[in-house]
N, C-alpha and C positions, 0 to 999 in steps of 0.2 A: 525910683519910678521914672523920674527925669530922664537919665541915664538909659533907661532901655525904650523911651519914646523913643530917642534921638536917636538909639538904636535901630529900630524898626526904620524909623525916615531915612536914613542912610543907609537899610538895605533896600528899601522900596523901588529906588530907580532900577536895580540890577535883576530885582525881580520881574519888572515890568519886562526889562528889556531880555530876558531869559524868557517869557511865557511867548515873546512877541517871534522871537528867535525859531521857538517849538511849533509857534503855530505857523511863521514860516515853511518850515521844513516840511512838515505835514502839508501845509498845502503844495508845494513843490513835487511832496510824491502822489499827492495825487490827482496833478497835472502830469506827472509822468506816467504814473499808470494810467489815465484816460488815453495820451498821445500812443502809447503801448498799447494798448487793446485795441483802438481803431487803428494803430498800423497793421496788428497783425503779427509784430516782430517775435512772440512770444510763440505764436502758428508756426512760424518756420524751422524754430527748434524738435516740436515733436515729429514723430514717422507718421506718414500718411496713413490714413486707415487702410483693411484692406476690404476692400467693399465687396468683394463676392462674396467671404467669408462671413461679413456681418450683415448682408442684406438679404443676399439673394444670386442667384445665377446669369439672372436675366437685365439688361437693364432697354427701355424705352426711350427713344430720343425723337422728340419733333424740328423739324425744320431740319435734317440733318444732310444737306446737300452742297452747301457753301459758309463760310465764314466761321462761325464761332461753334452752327451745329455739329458740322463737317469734323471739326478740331478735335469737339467733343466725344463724339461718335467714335474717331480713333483713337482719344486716350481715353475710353473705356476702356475700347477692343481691347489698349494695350495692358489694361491692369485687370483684362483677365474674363470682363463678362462677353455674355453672348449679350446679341442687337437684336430690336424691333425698331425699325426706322421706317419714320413716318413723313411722308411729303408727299407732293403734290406732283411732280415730274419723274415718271415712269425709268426713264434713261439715265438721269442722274441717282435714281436711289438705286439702280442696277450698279451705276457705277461705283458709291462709295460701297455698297454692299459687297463687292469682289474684293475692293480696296481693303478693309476690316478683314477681311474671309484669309487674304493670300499673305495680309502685314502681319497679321496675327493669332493667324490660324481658329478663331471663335467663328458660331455660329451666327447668320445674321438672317434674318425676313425681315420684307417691305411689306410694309403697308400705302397702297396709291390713299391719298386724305388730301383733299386741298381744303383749308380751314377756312375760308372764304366764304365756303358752302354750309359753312357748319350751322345746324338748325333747320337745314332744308329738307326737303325729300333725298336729296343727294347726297346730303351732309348725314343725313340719318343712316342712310345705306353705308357710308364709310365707317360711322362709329361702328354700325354693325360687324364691320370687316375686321376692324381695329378689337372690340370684345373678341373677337372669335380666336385672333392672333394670340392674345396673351390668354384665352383660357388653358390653363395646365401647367405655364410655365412661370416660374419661381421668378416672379419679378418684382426685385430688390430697389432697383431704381429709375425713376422719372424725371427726363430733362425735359421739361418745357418749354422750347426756345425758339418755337417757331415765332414771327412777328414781322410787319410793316410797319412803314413810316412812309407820310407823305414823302412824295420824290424830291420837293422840294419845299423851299421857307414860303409861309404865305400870308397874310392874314385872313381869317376866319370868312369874314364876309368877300373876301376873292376867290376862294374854292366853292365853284359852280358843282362839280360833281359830288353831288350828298353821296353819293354811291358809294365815294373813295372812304368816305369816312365808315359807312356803314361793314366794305369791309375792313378797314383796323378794326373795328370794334369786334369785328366778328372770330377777327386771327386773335389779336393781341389779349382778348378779354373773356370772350366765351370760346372760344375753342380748350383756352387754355385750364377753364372751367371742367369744364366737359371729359378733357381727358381725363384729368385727375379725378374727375368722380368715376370715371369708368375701369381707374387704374387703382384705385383709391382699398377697394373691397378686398383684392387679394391680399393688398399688404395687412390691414386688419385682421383676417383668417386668419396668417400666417405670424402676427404679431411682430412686424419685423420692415421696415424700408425707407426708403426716403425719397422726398419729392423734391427736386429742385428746380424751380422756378426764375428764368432769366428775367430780370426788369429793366431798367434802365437808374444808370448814378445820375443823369437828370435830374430825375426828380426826388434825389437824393442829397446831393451835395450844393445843388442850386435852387434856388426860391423859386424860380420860373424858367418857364424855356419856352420863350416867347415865337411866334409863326410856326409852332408845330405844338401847338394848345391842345388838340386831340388826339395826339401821340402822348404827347407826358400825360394825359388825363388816362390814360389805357394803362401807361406804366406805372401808376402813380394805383391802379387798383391792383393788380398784380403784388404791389409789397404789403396792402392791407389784407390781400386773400391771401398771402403767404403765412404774416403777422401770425392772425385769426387761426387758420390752423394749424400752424405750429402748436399753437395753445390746446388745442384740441383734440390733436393727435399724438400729443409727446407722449400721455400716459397709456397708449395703446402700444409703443415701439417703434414707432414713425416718426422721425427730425423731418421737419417740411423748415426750409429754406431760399429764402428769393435774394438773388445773385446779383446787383447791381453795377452790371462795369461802366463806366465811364467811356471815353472811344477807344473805340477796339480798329484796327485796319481792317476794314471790310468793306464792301460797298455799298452798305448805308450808310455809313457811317463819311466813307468821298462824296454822300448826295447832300450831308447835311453839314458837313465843315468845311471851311476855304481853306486854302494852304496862304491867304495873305494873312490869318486870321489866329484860329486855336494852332492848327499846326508847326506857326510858326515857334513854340512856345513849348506847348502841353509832347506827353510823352505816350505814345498811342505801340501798346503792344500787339504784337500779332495774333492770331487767332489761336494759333498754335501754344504761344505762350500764355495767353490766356487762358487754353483748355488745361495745360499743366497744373498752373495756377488752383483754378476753379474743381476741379479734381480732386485734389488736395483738402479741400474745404470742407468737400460734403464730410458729414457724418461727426461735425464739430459743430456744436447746438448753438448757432448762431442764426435767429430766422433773416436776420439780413446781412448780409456781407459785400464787399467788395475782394473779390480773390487777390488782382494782382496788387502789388506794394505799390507801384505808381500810379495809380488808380486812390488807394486810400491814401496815399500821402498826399494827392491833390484833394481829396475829402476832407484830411484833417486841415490843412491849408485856409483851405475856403473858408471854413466857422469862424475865421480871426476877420474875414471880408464883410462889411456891411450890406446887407441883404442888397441895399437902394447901388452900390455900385456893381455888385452880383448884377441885377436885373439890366441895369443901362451897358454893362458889356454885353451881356450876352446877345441883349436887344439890336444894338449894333453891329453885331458878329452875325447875326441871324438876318437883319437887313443884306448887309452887305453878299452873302451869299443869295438872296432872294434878288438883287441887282443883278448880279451873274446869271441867273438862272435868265432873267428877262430879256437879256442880252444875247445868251443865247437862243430863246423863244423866236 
């Protein structure tokens, strides 16, 4: 009996150090597979869907006249669907409309909608215009992406015009509302589509995003109206997803970064290569994602930063571009 005490005690260290080994390993993989899922790396291996095929014909795109809309708008064209594009400048949605029409031979109509207005007597007359457009046609998908941002960093109580805020709230928050209920019915009929919804990695990958308080507060409801219906709509045949990129090259994006600042550092893809990106995504049941790789790998980044040095950069970074602004004022 002595004998096999002494036994046990002499094996007990190597068992400790074998359980501690295991539960190493295991947590190693899944710290790897978490860093794997928020990159995406796993995304890049499968073929992109083919979205006419699985949604619909048609797809809807707001704000589709510069930057990320515009992007988006031609790599639909280019995988195949017909366009409803929706904006507020007459000339420019003539322009990308031929643009789509001659690059890649699909169908396109405008709809004039400035979302500014949305809610109004005026606002009501475009949704109207907007239901009219897509009664009859098979529309499979919804980009959301029309939106503002103050011009420049401010604090709260230095922005005199309540106006400005009332319209972001109006683009950013209820337009974006509004479409999707209007857009919402057919896909249910048809048991079949997807919504995609642009937010902001703001208020994503950062605690705060300090002198532009009622931009992140706009984006920041956009990922929970995404979230919400996601859940709501998956058992119907509709992935509803909110798109969160980080800076993209556009020009809201030069109103609200220095170049002595993020840019000097951070990795900011084009519109273009973003709409690739983003493309790609839809129709892979993620309600929230970040498309491009440099994008979530600055996401996965971040979570290893403590919130209180997060907030004092950005705070900083957002000063200093609100300096600039003043200076030029």
């Amino acid at each position: 009996m002595d004998a096999d005490v002494l036994f046990r005690e002499q094996k007990s260290p190597w068992f400790v150090f074998v359980s501690l080994a295991i539960l190493g390993v295991l947590y190693v993989a899944a710290v790897a597979c978490r860093l794997l899922h928020i990159s995406g790396l796993a995304l890049c291996l499968r073929r992109p869907k083919d979205l006419r095929r699985r949604y619909g014909a048609w797809a809807v795109v707001t704000g589709p006249t510069s930057g990320i809309g515009r992007s988006m708008a031609l790599e639909l064209a280019r995988l195949g669907l017909n366009l409803v594009l929706v904006g507020r400048d007459p000339a420019k949605l003539d322009d990308i409309s031929r643009a789509v029409s001659e690059a890649h031979g699909v169908q396109a109509k405008t709809v004039l909608f400035d979302f500014s207005l949305v809610s109004t007597p005026q606002g009501d007359e475009a949704m109207g215009r907007l239901r009219e457009a897509v009664q009859g046609l098979e529309v499979g998908v919804l980009v959301n992406n029309a939106g503002v941002a103050t011009p420049h960093a401010t604090y709260l109580h230095e922005e005199a015009d309540a106006e400005a805020w009332v319209r972001m709230i109006r683009v950013n928050l209820w337009a974006t509302t509004e479409v999707t209920a209007a857009v919402l019915p057919g896909m249910v009929e048809r048991g079949r589509g997807a919504v995609v919804n642009i937010g902001s990695g703001a208020t994503e990958a950062l605690p705060s995003y300090p002198l532009y308080s009622v931009y992140a507060a706009t984006k920041r409801y956009v990922t929970h109206f995404s979230r919400s219906l996601y859940v709501e709509y998956r058992g119907k045949g509709i992935d509803v997803q909110c798109q969160a990129p980080l800076f993209v090259d556009t020009k809201m994006t030069t109103n609200m970064v220095t170049q002595e600042g993020l840019l000097s550092w951070i990795i900011m893809p084009t519109p273009e290569a973003y709409a690739l990106a983003a493309a790609r995504w839809i129709g892979h049941r993620r309600p929230l994602c970040m498309p491009n790789l440099s994008h979530r790998l600055q996401w996965c980044l971040s979570q290893f930063v403590p919130d209180h040095v997060l907030n004092m950069h950005r705070l900083r970074e957002n000063l200093r571009q609100r300096t600039i602004f003043q200076r030029l004022k």
